[in-house]
DRENDO-1510 file (C-alpha; in Angstrom, 1 decimal, always signed):
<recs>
REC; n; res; u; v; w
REC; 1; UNK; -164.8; +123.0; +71.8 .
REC; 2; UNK; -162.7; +126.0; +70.5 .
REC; 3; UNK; -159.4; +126.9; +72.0 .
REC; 4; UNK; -158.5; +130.2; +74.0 .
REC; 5; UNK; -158.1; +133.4; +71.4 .
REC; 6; UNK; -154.6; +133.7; +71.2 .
REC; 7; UNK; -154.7; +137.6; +71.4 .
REC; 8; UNK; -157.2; +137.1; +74.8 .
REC; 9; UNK; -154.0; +134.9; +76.2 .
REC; 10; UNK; -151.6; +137.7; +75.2 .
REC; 11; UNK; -153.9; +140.3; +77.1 .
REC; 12; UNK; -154.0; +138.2; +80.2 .
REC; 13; UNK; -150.8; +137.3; +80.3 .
REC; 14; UNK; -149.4; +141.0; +80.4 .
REC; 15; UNK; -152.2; +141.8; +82.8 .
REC; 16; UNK; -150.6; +138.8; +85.0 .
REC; 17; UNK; -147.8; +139.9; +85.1 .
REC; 18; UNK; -148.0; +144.2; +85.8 .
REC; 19; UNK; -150.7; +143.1; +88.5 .
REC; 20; UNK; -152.1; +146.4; +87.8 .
REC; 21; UNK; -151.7; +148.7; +84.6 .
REC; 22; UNK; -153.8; +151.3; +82.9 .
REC; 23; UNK; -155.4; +150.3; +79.4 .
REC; 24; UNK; -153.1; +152.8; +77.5 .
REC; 25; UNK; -150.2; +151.0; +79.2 .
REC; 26; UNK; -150.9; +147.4; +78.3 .
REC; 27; UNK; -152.3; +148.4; +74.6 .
REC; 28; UNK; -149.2; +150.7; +74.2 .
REC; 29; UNK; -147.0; +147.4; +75.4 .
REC; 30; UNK; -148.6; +144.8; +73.2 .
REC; 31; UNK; -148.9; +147.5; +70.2 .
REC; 32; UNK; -152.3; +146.9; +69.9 .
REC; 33; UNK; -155.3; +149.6; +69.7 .
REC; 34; UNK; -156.1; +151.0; +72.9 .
REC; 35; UNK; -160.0; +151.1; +72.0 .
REC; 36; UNK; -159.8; +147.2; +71.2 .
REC; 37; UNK; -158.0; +146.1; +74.7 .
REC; 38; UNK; -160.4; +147.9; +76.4 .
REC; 39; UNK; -163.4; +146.2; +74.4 .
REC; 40; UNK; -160.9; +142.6; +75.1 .
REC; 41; UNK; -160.5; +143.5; +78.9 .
REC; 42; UNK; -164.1; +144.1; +79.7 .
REC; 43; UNK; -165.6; +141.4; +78.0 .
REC; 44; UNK; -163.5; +139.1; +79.7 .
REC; 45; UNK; -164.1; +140.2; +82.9 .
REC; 46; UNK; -167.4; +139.1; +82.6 .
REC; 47; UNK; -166.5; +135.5; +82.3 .
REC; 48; UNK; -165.4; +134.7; +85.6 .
REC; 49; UNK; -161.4; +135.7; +85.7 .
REC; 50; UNK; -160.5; +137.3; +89.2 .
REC; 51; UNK; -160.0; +140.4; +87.1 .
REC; 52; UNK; -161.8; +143.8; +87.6 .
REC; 53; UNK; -161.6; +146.2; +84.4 .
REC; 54; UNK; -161.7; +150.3; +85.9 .
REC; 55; UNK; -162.0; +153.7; +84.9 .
REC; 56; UNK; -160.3; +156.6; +86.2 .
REC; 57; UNK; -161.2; +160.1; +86.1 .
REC; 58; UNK; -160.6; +163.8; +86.8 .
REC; 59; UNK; -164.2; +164.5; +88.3 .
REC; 60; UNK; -163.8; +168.3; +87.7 .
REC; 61; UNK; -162.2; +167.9; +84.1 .
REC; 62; UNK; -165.1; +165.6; +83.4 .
REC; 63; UNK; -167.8; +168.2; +85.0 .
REC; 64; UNK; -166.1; +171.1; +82.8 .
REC; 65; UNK; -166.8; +169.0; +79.9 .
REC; 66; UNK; -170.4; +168.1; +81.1 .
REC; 67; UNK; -170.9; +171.7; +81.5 .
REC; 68; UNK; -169.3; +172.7; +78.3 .
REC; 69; UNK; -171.0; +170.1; +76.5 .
REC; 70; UNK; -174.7; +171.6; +78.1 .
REC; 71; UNK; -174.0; +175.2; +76.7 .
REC; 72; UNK; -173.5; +174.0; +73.2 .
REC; 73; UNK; -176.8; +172.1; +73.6 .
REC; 74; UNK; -178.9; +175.0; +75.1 .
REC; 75; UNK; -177.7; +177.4; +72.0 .
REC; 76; UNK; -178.4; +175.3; +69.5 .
REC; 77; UNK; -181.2; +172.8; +70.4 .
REC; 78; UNK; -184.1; +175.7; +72.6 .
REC; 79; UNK; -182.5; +174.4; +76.4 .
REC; 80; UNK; -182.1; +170.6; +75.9 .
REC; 81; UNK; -180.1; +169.7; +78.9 .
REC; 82; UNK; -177.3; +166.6; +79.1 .
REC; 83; UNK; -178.4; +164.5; +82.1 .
REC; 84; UNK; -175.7; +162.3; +83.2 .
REC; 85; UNK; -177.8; +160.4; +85.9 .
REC; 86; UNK; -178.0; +161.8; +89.9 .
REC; 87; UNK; -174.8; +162.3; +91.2 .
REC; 88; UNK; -175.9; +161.8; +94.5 .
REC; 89; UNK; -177.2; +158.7; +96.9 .
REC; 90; UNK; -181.2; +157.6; +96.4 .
REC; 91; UNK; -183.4; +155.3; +97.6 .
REC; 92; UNK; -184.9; +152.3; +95.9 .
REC; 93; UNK; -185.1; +151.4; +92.1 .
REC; 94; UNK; -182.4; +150.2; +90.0 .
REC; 95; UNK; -179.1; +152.5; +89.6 .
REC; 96; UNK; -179.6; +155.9; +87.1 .
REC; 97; UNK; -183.6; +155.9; +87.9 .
REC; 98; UNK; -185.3; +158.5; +89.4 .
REC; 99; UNK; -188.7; +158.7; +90.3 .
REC; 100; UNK; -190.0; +159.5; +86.9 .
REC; 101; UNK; -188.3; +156.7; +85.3 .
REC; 102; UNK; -184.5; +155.8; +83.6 .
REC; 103; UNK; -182.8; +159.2; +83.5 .
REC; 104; UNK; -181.1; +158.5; +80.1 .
REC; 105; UNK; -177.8; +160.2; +79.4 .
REC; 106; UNK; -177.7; +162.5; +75.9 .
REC; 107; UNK; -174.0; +162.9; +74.5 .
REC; 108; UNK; -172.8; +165.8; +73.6 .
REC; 109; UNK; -174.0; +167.4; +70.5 .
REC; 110; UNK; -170.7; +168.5; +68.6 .
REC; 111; UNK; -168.2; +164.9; +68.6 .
REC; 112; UNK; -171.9; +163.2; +67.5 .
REC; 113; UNK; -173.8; +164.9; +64.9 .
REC; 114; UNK; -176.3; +167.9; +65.2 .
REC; 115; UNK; -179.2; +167.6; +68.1 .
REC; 116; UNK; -182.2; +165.9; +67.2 .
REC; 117; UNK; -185.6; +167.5; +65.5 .
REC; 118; UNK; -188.7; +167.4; +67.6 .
REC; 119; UNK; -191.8; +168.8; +66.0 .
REC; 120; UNK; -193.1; +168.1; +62.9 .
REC; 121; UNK; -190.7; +168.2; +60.0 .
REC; 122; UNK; -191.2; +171.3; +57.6 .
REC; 123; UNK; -192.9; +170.3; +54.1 .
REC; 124; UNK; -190.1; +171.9; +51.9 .
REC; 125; UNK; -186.6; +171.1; +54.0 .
REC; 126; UNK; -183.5; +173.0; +53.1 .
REC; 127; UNK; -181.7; +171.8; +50.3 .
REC; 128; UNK; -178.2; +170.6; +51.3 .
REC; 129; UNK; -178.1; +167.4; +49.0 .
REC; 130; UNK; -175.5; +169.5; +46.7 .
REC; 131; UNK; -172.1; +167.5; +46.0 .
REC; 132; UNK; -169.8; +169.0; +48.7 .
REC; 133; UNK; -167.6; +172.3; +47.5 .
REC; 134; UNK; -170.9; +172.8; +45.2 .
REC; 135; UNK; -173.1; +176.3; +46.0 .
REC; 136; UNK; -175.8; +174.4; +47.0 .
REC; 137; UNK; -173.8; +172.7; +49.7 .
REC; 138; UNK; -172.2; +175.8; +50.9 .
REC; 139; UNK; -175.0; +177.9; +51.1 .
REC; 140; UNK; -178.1; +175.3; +51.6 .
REC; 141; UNK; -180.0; +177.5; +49.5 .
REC; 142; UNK; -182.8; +175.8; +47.4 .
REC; 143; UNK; -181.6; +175.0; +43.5 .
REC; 144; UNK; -181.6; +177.7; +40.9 .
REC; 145; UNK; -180.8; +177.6; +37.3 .
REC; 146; UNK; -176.5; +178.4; +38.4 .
REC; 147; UNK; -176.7; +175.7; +41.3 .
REC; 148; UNK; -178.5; +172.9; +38.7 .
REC; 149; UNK; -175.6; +173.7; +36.7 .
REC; 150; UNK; -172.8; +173.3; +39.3 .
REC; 151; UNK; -174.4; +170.0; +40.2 .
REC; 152; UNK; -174.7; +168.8; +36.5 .
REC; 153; UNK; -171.0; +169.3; +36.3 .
REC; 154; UNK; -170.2; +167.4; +39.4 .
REC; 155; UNK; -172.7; +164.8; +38.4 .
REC; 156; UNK; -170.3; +164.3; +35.1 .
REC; 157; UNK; -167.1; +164.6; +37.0 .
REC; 158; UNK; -168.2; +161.7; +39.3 .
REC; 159; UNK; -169.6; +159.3; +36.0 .
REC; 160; UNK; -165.8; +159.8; +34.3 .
REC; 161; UNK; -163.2; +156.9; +35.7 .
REC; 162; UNK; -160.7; +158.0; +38.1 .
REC; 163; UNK; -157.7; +156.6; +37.7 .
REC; 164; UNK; -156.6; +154.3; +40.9 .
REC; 165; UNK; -155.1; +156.4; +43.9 .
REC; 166; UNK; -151.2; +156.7; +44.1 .
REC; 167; UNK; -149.7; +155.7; +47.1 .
REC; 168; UNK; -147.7; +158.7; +48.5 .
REC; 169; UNK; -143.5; +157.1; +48.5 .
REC; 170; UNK; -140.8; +158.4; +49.5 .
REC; 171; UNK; -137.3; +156.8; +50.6 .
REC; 172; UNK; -135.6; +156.6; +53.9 .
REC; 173; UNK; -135.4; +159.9; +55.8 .
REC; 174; UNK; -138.0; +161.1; +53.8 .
REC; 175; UNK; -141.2; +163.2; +55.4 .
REC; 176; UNK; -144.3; +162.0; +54.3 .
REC; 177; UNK; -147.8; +164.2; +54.9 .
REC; 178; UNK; -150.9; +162.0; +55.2 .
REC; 179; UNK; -154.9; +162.1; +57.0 .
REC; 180; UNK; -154.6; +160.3; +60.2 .
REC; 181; UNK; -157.7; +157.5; +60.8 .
REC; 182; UNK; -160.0; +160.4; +62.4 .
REC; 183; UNK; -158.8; +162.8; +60.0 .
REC; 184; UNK; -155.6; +164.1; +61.7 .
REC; 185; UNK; -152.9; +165.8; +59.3 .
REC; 186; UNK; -149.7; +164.1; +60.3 .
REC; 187; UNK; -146.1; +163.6; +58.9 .
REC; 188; UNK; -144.6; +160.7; +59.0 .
REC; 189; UNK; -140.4; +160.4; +58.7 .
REC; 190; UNK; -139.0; +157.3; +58.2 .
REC; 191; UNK; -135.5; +158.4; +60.0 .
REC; 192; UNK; -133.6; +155.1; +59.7 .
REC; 193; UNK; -133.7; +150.7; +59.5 .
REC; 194; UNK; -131.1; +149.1; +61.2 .
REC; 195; UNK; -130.9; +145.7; +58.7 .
REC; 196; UNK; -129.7; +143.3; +60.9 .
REC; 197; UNK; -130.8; +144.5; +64.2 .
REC; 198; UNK; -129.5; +141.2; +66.0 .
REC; 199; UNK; -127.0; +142.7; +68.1 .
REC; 200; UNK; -129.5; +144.9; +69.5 .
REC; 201; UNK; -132.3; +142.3; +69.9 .
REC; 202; UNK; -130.4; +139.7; +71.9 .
REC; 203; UNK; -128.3; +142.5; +74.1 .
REC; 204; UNK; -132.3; +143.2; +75.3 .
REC; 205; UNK; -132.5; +139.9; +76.5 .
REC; 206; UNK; -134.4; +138.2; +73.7 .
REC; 207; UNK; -133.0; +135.0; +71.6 .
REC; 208; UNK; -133.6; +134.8; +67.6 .
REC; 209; UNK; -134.5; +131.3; +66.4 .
REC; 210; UNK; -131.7; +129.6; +63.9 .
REC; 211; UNK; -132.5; +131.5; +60.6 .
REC; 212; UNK; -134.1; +134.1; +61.7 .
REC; 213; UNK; -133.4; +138.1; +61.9 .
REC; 214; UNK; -134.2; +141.1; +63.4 .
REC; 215; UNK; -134.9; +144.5; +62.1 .
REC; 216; UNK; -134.9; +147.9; +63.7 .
REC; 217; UNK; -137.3; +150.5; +61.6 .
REC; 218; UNK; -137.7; +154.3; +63.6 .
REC; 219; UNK; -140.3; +156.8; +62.6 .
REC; 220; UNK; -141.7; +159.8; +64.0 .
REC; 221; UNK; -144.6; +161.0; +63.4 .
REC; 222; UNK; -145.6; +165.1; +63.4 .
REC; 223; UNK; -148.9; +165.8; +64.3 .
REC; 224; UNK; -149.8; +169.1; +61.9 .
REC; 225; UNK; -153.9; +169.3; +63.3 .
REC; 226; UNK; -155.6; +171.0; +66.0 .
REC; 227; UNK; -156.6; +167.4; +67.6 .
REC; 228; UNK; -154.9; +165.1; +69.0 .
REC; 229; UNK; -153.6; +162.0; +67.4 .
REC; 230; UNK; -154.6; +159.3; +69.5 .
REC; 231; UNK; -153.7; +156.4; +68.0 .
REC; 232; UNK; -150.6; +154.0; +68.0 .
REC; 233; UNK; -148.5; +155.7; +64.9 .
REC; 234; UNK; -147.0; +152.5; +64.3 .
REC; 235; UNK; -149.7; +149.9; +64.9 .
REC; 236; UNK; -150.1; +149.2; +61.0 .
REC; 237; UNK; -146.4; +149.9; +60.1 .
REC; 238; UNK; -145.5; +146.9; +58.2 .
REC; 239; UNK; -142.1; +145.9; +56.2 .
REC; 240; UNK; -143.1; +144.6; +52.9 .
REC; 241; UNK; -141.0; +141.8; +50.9 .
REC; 242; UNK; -139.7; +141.7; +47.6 .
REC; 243; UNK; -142.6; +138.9; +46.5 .
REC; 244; UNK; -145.2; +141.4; +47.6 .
REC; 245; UNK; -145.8; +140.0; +51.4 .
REC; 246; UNK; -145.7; +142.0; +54.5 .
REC; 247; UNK; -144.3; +141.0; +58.1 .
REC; 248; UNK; -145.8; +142.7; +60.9 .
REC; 249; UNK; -144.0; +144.1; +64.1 .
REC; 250; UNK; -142.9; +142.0; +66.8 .
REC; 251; UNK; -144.7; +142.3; +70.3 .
REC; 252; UNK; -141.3; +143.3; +72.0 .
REC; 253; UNK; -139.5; +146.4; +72.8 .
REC; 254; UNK; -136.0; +147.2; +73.0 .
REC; 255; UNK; -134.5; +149.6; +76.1 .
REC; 256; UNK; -131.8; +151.0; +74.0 .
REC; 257; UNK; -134.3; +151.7; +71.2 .
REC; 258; UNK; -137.3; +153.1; +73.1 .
REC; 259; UNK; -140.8; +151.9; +71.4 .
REC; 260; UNK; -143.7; +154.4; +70.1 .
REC; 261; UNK; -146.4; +155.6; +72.7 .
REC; 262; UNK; -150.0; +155.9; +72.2 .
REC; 263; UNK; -151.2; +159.5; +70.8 .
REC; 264; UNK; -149.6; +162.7; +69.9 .
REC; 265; UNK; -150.7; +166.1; +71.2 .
REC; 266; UNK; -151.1; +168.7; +68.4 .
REC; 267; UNK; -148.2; +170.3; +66.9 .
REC; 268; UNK; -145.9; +167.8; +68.9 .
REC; 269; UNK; -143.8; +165.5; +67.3 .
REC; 270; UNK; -143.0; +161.9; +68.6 .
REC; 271; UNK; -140.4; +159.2; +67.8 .
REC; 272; UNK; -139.9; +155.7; +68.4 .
REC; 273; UNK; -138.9; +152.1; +67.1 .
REC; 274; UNK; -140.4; +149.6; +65.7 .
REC; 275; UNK; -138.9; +145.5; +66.0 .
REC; 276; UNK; -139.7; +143.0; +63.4 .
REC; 277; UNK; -138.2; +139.0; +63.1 .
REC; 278; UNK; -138.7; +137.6; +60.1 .
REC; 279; UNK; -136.2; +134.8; +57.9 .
REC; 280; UNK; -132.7; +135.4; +57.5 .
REC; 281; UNK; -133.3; +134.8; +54.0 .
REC; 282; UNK; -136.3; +137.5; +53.2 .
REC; 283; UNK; -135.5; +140.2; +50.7 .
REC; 284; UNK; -137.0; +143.8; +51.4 .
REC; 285; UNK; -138.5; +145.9; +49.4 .
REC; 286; UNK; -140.3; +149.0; +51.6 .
REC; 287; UNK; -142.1; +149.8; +54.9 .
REC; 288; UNK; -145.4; +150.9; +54.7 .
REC; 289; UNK; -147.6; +152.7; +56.6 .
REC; 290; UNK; -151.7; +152.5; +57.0 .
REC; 291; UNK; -154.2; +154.5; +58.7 .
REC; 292; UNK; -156.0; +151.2; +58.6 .
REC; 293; UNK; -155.6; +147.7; +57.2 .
REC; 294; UNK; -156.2; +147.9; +53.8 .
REC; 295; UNK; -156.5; +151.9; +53.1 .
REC; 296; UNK; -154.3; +151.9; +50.1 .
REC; 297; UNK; -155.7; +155.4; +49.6 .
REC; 298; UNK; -153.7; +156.8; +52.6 .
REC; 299; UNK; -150.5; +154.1; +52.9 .
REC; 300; UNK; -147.4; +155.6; +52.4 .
REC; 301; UNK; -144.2; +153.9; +51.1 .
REC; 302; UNK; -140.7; +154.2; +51.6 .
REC; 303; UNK; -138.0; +152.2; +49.2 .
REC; 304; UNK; -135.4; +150.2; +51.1 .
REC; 305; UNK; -134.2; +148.4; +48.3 .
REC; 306; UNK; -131.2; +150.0; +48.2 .
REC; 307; UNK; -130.0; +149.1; +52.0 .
</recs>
């Protein structure tokens, strides 16, 4: 028999105790990803637990969107229509049929990928297999003599090694420019690490274990895009030790030093702290931010050895 998941009992426990909370609000309390509490929340609620997982809406936001979303279909795919179900009461059947069957809902085109073909498929498609920035890929014109030449040269470009990516560094109260994880262009400022941060992690109520410490690190993060950055900007901020390891943020948050909220409109910029415990003993070397675990490509680095 395997034991409770630990982050499950984290998730329930918060929900225990607010009674009632948005998803944003419990993710942005726990520092976790909003998309994965909600994934959490709902499956537990299918095991039994007097808990009911919800969704809230602005009906005519979400009916602008529908609408909006329609349009773009019509223009590009000859009147295909976005059914979202009957929005009204009807008798018998199972809910979203109709009389003719499941009404099935189509997404909008644009966030997904370009509407679907119907038909027969043309013997000689449009050549838009070109390496991108190439003229083939530009244009989607079929390969002549200049284009076969273009794609020779990317073709060589892509056999010659490319020496490992360089992790962008800077040092503290240095602005950093990176892609966010759905492309966003953000800036990232490390602004300042409090090193210890006991005084203000026990005056918030908490108590550190003998031999531990605690350590204050606040960013800001500048969102440069048109689209919204909607993720936690410091839910894979990490402080990295001398030997190489990393120590992750603590799931608390301090009153006097306000934590990070989930997402950041576009061209808004948005502050907050981050709290980690770790031994009293444990050199630092940097803090490092990730779009993702493991996306070395995009982490950025900031030296603290000099604190």
């Amino acid at each position: 028999m395997t034991g409770p998941d630990p982050v499950d009992v984290r998730l329930l426990t918060a929900v225990a105790e607010s009674g009632r909370a948005a998803v944003h609000e419990i993710a942005g309390r726990l520092g976790m990803d909003v998309r994965e509490v909600a994934a959490r929340l709902a499956a537990l609620s299918t095991t039994g637990l007097p808990m009911v997982v919800g969704v809230e809406c602005d009906p005519a936001g979400i009916r602008n969107a529908l609408a909006a979303a329609n349009a773009w279909v019509q223009q590009h795919s000859g009147g295909q229509q976005v059914h979202g179900g009957p929005s009204g009461g009807h008798s018998g059947g199972h809910p979203g049929t109709g009389p003719s069957g499941p009404q099935q809902f189509v997404p909008p085109a644009p966030p997904y990928g370009p509407p679907q073909q119907h038909g027969p498929r043309p013997a000689e498609p449009m050549n838009t297999w070109g390496p991108p920035g190439s003229a083939a890929w530009t244009r989607g014109e079929q390969s002549g003599p200049r284009d076969q030449q273009v794609v020779d040269a990317n073709a060589r470009t892509a056999q010659t090694p490319q020496a490992p990516p360089t992790p962008r560094t800077g040092e503290v109260g240095s602005k950093l420019d990176v892609d966010g994880p759905e492309g966003e262009r953000i800036t990232i400022q490390l602004v300042e690490v409090v090193d210890p941060a006991d005084f203000l992690y026990t005056a918030a109520g908490y108590q550190l274990q003998a031999g531990d410490r605690a350590i204050v690190v606040h960013t800001e993060l500048t969102n440069r895009s048109a689209m919204p950055f909607t993720s936690l900007p410091d839910l894979y901020l990490v402080l990295v030790a001398a030997d190489g390891s990393t120590i992750g943020k603590a799931p608390v948050s301090l009153s006097s030093r306000p934590p990070h909220r989930i997402g950041v409109p576009p061209g808004e910029t948005a502050g907050g702290h981050t709290v980690y415990v770790l031994p009293q003993d444990t050199e630092l070397s940097a803090v490092r931010w990730s779009p993702r675990p493991g996306d070395e490509q995009r982490s950025l680095i900031w030296d603290i050895t000099d604190l």
